[in-house]
VOGU-3710 file (C-alpha; in Angstrom, 3 decimals, decimal comma):
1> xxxxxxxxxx> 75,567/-23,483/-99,447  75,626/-22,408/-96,125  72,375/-20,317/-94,666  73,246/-17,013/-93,363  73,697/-16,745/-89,217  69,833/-16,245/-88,196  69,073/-13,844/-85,365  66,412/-13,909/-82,782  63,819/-10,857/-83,013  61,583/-10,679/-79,723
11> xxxxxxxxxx> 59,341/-8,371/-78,521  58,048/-7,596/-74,283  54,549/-7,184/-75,106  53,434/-4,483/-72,536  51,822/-0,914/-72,542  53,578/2,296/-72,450  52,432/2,518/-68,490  53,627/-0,832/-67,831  57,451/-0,014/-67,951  59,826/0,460/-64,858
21> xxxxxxxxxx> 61,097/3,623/-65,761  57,502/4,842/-64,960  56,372/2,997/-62,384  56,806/5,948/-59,904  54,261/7,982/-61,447  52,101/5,294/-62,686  50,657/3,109/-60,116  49,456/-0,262/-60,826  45,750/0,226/-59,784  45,627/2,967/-61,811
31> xxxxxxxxxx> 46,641/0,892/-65,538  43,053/-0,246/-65,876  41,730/3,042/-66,377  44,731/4,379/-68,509  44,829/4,919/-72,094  45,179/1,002/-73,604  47,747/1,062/-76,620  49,144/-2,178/-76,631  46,324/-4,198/-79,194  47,205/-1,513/-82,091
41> xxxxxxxxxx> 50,684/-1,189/-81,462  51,152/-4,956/-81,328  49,239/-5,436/-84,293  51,375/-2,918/-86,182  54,721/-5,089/-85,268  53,045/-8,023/-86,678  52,109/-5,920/-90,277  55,832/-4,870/-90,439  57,025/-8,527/-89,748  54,678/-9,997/-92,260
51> xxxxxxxxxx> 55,799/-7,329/-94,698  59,468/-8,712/-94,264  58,562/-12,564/-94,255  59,933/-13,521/-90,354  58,454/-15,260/-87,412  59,670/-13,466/-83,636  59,180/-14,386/-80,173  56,731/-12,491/-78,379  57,189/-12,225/-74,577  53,562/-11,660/-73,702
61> xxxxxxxxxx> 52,763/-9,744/-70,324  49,874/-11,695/-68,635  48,178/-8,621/-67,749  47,963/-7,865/-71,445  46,965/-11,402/-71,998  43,745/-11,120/-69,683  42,789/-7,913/-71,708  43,330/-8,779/-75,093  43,175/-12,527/-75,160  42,357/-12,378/-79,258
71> xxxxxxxxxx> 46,117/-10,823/-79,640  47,545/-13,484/-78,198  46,046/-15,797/-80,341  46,397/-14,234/-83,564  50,304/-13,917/-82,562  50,306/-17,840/-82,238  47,953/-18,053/-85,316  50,449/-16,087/-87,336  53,511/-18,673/-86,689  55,270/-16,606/-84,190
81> xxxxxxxxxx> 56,262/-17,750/-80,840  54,050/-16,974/-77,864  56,617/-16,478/-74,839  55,875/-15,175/-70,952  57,038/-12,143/-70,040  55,223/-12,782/-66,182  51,832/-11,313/-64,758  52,427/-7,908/-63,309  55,835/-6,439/-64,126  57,118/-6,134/-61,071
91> xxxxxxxxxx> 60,713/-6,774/-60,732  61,942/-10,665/-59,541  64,380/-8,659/-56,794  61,256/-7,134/-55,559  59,302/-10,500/-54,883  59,610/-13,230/-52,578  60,019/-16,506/-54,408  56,142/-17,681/-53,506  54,645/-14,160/-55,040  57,310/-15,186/-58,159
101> xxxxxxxxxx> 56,504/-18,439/-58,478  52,333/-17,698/-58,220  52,345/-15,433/-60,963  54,856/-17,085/-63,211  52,364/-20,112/-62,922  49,469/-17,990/-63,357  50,664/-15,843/-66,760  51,903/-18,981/-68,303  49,112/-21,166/-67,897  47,068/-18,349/-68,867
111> xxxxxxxxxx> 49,029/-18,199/-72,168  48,971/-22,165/-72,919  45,474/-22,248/-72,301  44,752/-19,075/-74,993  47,350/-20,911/-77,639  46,626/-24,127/-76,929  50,483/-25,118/-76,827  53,001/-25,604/-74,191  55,042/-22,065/-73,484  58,818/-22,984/-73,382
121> xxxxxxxxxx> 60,157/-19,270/-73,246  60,355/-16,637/-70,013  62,097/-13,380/-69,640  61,652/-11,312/-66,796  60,784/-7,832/-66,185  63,453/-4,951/-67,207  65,993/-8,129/-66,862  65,608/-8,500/-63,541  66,989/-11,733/-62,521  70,336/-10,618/-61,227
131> xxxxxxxxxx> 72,918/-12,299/-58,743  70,265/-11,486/-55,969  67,471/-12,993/-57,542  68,824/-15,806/-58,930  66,699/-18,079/-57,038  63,846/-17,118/-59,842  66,007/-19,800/-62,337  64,591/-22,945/-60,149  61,114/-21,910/-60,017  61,466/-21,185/-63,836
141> xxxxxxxxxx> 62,737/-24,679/-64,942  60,103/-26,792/-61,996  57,707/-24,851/-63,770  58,907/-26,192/-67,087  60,238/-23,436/-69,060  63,270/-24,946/-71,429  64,649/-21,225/-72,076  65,147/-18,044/-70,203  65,862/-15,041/-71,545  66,386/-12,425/-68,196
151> xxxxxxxxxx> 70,090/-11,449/-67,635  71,795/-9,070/-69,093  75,662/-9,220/-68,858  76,618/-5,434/-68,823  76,684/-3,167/-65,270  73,844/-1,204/-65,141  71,405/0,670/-62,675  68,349/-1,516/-62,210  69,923/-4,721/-64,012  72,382/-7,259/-65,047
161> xxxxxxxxxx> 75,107/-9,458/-64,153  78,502/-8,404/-65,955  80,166/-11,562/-66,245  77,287/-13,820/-67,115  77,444/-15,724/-70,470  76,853/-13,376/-73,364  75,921/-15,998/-76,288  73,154/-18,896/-75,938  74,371/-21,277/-73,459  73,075/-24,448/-71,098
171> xxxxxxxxxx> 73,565/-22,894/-67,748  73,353/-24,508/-64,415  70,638/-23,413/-62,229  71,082/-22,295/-57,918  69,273/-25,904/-57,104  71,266/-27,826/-59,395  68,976/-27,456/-62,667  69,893/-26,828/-66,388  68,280/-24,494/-68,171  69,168/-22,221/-71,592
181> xxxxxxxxxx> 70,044/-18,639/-70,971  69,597/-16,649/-74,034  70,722/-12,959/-73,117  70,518/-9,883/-74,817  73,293/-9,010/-77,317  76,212/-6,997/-76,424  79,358/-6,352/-78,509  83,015/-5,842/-77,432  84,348/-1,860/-77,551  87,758/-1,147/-76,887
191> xxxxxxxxxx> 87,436/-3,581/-74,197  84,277/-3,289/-73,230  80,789/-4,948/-73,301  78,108/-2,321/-75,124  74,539/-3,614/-75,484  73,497/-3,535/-78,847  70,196/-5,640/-77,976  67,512/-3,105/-79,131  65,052/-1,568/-76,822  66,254/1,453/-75,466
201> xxxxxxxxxx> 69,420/1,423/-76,798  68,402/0,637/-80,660  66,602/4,379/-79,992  69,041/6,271/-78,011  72,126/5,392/-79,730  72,946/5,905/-83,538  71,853/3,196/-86,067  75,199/2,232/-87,265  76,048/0,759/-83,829  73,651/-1,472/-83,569
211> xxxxxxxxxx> 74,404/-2,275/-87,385  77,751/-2,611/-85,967  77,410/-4,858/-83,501  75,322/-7,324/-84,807  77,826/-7,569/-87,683  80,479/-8,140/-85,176  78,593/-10,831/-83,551  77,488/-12,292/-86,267  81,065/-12,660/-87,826  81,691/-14,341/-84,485
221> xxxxxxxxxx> 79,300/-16,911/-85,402  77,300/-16,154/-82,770  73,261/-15,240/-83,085  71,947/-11,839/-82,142  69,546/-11,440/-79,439  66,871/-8,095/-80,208  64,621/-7,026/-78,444  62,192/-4,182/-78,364  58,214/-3,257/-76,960  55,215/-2,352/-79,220
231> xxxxxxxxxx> 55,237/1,273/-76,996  58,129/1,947/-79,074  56,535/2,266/-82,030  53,903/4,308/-80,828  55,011/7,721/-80,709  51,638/9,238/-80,160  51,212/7,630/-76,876  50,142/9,795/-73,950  53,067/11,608/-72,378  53,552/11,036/-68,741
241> xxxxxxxxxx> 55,063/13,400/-66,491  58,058/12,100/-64,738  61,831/12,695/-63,690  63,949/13,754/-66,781  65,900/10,435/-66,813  63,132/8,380/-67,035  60,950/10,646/-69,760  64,334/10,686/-71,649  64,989/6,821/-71,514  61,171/6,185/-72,327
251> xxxxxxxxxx> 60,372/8,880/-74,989  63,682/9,706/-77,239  63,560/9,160/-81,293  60,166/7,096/-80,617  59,806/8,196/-83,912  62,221/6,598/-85,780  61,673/2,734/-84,251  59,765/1,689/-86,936  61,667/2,700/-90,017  65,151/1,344/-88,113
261> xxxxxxxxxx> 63,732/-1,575/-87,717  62,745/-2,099/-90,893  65,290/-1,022/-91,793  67,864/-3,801/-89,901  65,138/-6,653/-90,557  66,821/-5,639/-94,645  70,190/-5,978/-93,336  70,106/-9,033/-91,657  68,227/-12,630/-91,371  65,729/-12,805/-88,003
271> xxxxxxxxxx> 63,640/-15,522/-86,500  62,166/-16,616/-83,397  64,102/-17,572/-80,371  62,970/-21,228/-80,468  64,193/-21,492/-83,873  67,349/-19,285/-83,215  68,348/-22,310/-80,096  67,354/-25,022/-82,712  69,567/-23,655/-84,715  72,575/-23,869/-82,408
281> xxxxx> 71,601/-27,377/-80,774  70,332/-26,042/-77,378  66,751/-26,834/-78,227  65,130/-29,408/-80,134  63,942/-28,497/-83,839
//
């Protein structure tokens, strides 16, 4: 009998003043002495995916790492997938490949050293390895990542490359490289590419389209790609004071995360990354 299509379920672990959207407003020196969120939030993903029996890949921010370096282990302790999700946040485009390539090192040494395992999983911040940054793919493989999970193939503001590959897939790197890309989901709509992926748009848009797109993929044969942040299942965070584009990308229906997503972990069959690229071949078992 043939096991049903698995899907990978990931999570950027970060803190409600961590994202881009608020960066403006909230400046980096400032996060130490900000309200800290992530531990419980993180810890109530984990409940939820106990409850419903799967492992996920978590994409830990290094910055959350230093803080709460008993998270990070009980994450690994738990049989889910420790992945890095860099040191600070800031966006690749807005680095020069020596800042990248310092803290990339420095978050995912940092995370071997708490788990006691090698790391093979990066995604950057707010997807932002794009056609200018592509350089970042090279420092990511020499540094001995075997997956990436950073571009997003849909146009959009702040991110993505349209025509990358939209499915799992052995790419070839700037320097000559190979290395797996594992991109967010999107699904085909009358023509074109809608991300279904989770995040922002599992909140702002209606249930059934996610529902609807992973079913489309899926029938494809092809493995989802989800993705969302503890922050969004933390509606009681602090509210921050910001442009209405940002407070309305960041703070709509945070209080209906949870019971969607319990509600699609029902519907359908998730697991890690790692194990999602076992399953197709990409990775070893």
């Amino acid at each position: 009998m043939t096991r049903p299509m698995r899907n990978a379920m990931t999570v950027d672990v970060e803190d409600y003043f961590h994202v881009a959207a608020l960066s403006r407003v909230i400046q980096r020196e400032h996060w130490s002495s900000m309200e800290y969120r992530a531990e419980a939030s993180t810890h109530r993903l984990m409940a939820l995916f106990e409850e419903c029996d799967i492992t996920a890949t978590f994409f830990v921010l290094g910055w959350v790492a230093k803080r709460s370096p008993g998270l990070i282990r009980s994450i690994h302790e738990a049989g889910h997938e420790v992945a890095c999700h860099g040191m600070s946040h800031e966006l690749v485009y807005r680095q020069t490949p020596e800042q990248f390539s310092a803290e990339t090192r420095e978050s995912k040494f940092l995370l071997e050293d708490l788990i006691g395992t090698k790391v093979q999983g990066y995604r950057a911040a707010s997807w932002s390895i794009t056609r200018e940054s592509l350089w970042a793919l090279d420092i990511i493989r020499e540094l001995g990542f075997e997956y990436d999970s950073s571009i997003f193939p849909i146009r959009h503001d702040v991110y993505g490359i349209p025509d990358a590959p939209k499915q799992p897939d052995l790419i070839r790197t700037p320097a000559g490289y190979q290395i797996v890309e594992f991109p967010p989901s999107t699904a085909r709509i009358l023509g074109a590419s809608l991300p279904v992926a989770g995040g922002g748009y599992f909140r702002l848009l209606p249930y059934w389209l996610t529902q609807w797109g992973l079913r489309q993929i899926n029938d494809e044969q092809r493995a989802f790609m989800f993705y969302l942040h503890p922050w969004e299942v933390d509606p009681d965070q602090p509210r921050v004071k910001a442009n209405w584009l940002s407070q309305f990308r960041h703070y709509t229906n945070l209080h209906k995360t949870q019971s969607r997503l319990r509600r699609l972990i029902h519907q359908f069959q998730f697991t890690s990354a790692r194990n999602v690229l076992a399953d197709t071949g990409l990775l070893a078992a």
